[in-house]
C-alpha positions, 0 to 999 in steps of 0.5 A: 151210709158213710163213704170215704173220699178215696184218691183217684187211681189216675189223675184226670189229665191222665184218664183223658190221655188214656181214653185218647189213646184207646180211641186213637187205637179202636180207630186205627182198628176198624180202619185197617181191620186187623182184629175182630170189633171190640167187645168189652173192657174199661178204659185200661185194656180193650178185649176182643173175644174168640170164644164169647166168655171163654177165651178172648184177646187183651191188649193191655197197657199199664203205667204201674207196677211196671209200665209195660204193653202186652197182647193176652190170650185170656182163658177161663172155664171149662171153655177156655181151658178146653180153648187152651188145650187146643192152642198148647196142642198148636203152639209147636207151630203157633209160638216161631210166628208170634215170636217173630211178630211181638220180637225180640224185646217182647218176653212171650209168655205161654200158659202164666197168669197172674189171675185166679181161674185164668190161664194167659198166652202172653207177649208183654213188652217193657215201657219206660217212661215218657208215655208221651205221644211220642211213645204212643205212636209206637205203642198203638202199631205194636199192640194191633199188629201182634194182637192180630197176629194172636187173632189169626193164630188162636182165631183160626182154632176156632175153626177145627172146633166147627168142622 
């Protein structure tokens, strides 16, 4: 079999930059617990399920197309469409708090995706360049504290569903 030498996506010095600040992140979580244990993902989002396979929360950062950071409600099936009935039948008192969490700059995003079989609840954030630390210490606070104000928001749905 032959293989071709394919150029990284991410340079090396990049990946570790990358990893720290997913480590620094997972850490900062678990000491303040702010959202529920990390149940997955590679090195370029982390995710923290709601509904196991169904719906569950990114935090996503991304250099290109657009360097920007966001928190996603991901659902996907008949269990996450169902979860996304829900949380649409909420949003009239879901949205004005998570608005004031992910702030003005944030774009907030309800129902849009960009993956076949998915449906997304979005707040995403430009982030120019540099992406130093400098820009992570901004970053990483932003990511937990909206991404724990989707987990008590769509986290506390879940609780209608076992009553």
């Amino acid at each position: 079999m032959n293989r071709l030498n394919a150029s990284p996506r991410i340079t090396s010095k990049d990946l570790a930059r990358d990893r720290a600040f997913w480590a620094n992140l997972l850490d900062l979580r678990i000491r303040l617990n702010l959202l529920a244990p990390h149940t997955g993902g590679g090195y370029a989002n982390r995710r923290f399920a709601i509904i196991r396979n169904a719906a569950w929360i990114t935090l996503y950062r991304a250099v290109s197309p657009y360097p920007q950071i966001g928190v996603f409600l991901r659902c996907t099936g008949l269990a996450g469409e169902a979860f996304f009935m829900i949380a649409d039948t909420a949003r009239q008192r879901i949205q004005p708090h998570l608005q004031a969490v992910v702030g003005s700059g944030a774009l907030l995003e309800w129902g849009a995706t960009h993956h076949p079989g998915m449906t997304d609840i979005a707040a995403i954030v430009e982030a120019p360049f540099p992406w130093n630390a400098a820009a992570a210490s901004l970053h990483i606070p932003w990511l937990l504290q909206v991404g724990s104000a989707f987990w008590v928001a769509f986290g506390s749905l879940t609780k209608d569903l076992e009553d």
